[in-house]
N, C-alpha and C positions, 0 to 999 in steps of 0.2 A: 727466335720467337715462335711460338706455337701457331698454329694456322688459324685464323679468327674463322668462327660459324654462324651462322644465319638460320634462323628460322621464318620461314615463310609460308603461310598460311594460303588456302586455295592457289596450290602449286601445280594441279596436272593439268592444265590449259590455259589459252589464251594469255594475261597480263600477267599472272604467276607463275605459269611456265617460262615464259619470254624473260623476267627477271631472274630468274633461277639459273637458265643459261645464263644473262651473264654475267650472276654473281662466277659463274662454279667458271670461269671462261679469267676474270681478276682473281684467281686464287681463294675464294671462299670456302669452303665447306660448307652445303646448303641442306639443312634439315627441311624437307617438304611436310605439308599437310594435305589430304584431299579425302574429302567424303569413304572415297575407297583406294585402298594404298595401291598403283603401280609398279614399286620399284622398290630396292630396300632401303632405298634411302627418304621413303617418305612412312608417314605416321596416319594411318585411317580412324580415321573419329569424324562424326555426324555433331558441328555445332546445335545443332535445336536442343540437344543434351546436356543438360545445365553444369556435369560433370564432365564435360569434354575437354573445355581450356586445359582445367587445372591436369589433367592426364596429359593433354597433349605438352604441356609447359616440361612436367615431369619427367618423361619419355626424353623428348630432345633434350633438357637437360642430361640426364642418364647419356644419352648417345654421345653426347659431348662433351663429355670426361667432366661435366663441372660449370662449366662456361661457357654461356650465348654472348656475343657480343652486339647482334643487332636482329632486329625482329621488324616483321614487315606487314602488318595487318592487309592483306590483299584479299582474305576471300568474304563472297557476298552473294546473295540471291537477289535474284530481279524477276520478281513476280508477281502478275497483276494483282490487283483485290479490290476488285469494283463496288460500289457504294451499294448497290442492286440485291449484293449478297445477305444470307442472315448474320442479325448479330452475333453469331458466335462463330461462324463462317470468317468472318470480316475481321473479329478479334484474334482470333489463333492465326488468320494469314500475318496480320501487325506484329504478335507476338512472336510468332518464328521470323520475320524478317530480321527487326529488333535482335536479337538475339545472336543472329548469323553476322549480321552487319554491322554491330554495336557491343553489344552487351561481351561477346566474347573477346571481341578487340582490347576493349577497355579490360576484360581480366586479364590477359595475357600482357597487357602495360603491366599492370599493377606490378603481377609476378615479375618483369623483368626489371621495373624499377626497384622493387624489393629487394631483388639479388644484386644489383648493381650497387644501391645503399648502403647492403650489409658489408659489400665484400670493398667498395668505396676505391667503385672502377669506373669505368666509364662508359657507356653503351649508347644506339641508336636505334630510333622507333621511326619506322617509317607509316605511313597511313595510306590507302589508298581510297580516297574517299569518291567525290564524284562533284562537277558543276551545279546539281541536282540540290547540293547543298545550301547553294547560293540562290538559285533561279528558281527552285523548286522543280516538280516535276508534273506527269499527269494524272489527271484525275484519279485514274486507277494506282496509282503509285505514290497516296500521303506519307507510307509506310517509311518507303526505297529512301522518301528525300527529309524524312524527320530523321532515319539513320544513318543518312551522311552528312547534317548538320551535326547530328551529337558529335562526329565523329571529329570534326573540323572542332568544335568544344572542348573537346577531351585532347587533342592533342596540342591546343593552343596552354590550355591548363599544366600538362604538362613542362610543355617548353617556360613557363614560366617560372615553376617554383621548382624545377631540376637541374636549369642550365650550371647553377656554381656549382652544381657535385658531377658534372659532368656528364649527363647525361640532355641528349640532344633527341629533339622528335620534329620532325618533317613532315608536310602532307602533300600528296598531290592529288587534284579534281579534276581526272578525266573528262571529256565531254563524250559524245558515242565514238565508241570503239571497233572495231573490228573481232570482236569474238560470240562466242558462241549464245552467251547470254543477251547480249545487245542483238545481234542477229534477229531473234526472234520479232523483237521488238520495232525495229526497223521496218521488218515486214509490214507489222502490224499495225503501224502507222505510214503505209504509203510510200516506203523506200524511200525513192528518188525525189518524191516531195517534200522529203523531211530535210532534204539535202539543200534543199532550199534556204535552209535556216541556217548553215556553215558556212561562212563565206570564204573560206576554204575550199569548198566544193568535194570534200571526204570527209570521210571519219578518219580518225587516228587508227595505228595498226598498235597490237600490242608491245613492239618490238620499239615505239615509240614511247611509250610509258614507262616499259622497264629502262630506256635511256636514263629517265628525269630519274626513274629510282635508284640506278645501279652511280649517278652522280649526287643523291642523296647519302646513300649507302657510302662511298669510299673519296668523293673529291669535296664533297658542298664544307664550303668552311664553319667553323661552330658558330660564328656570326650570324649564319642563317637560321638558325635554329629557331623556331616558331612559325617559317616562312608556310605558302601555299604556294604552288607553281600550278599554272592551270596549264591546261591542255584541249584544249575543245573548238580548235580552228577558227576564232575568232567568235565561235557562236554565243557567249555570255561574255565579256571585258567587264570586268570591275577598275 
């Protein structure tokens, strides 16, 4: 059997580096994505590019003779956009988050269910969405948590009307993380006081995340398929 490949989107740090190890760790072939390529095994495209997806889709397509077998929506911007700003200020931060967070996600399903339909194989969508989806988020971040509820939307839609032709999609909602992006943010709300609200008493590391995804990825059985697995130290329980 050929060696199945992966494509995974915001690959060169923190939660999509961590899963990348270790898809490439189980035998995968992992086609990376990142704003700016590293290594030759990833693909550099800027989502806010409405033409991005469908390049970067093509590309790892091309790279992998033909056939992706599972695709991992991991990358995402976390950037304030406070009500204070002007309206067009406040619009373009929504619309490029949107965009990064969502709207590429959902193209990149599209393309792989397409291909999985025509060629009437089987494949895997993992999501990586955020608690933010559920709980919302703050004030300066309507943006962050309207595009990881679509995101939780679209891949429940999926899992619904894919599962008989074999195609399976997964999410998982992080709560705060340990990387770079949440970092900032942490700061910015008082560190240790925010820690308050984990009763857990940490954030989650990325190498925790890619766990839930690398058993979404290669063990979770197809029964699961539509499932959400949180991760957020007890900080939101549905």
């Amino acid at each position: 059997m050929s060696q199945p490949t992966a494509l995974v989107t915001g690959s060169s740090r923190g939660i999509g580096a961590a899963i990348v190890a270790r898809l490439r760790a189980r035998g995968m072939r992992v086609i990376g994505h990142a704003t700016r390529a590293s290594d030759a095994e990833t693909i550099a495209a800027d989502l806010t590019d409405p033409t991005a997806a469908a390049r970067i889709w093509d590309e790892a397509l091309d790279r992998a003779g033909g056939r992706i077998d599972l695709l991992v929506n991991n990358a995402g911007q976390f950037a304030a956009n406070p009500l204070a700003l002007s309206d067009i200020e406040w619009l373009d931060n929504w619309e490029d988050t949107l965009r990064i967070n969502l709207t590429a996600a959902a193209e990149l399903s599209r393309y792989a269910v397409k291909a999985w339909l025509a060629d009437q194989s089987s494949g895997r969508i993992i999501h990586i969405a955020s608690r933010a989806a559920y709980r919302g988020d703050s004030p300066e971040h309507w943006h962050y948590a309207a595009a990881k509820g679509g995101m939780i939307a679209l891949h429940k839609t999926i899992a619904r009307h894919y599962a008989a032709q074999g195609i399976m999609s997964y999410a998982i909602c992080p709560g705060f993380t340990d990387t770079a992006m949440a970092g900032d943010y942490l700061a910015s709300r008082g560190g240790a006081g925010l820690l308050a609200d984990i009763p857990l008493g940490r954030v989650a590391t990325p190498d925790e995340i890619a766990a839930i995804a690398e058993f979404c990825a290669l063990d979770a059985p197809d029964s699961m398929t539509g499932g959400v697995l949180d991760a957020n130290g007890a900080s939101y329980v549905r």
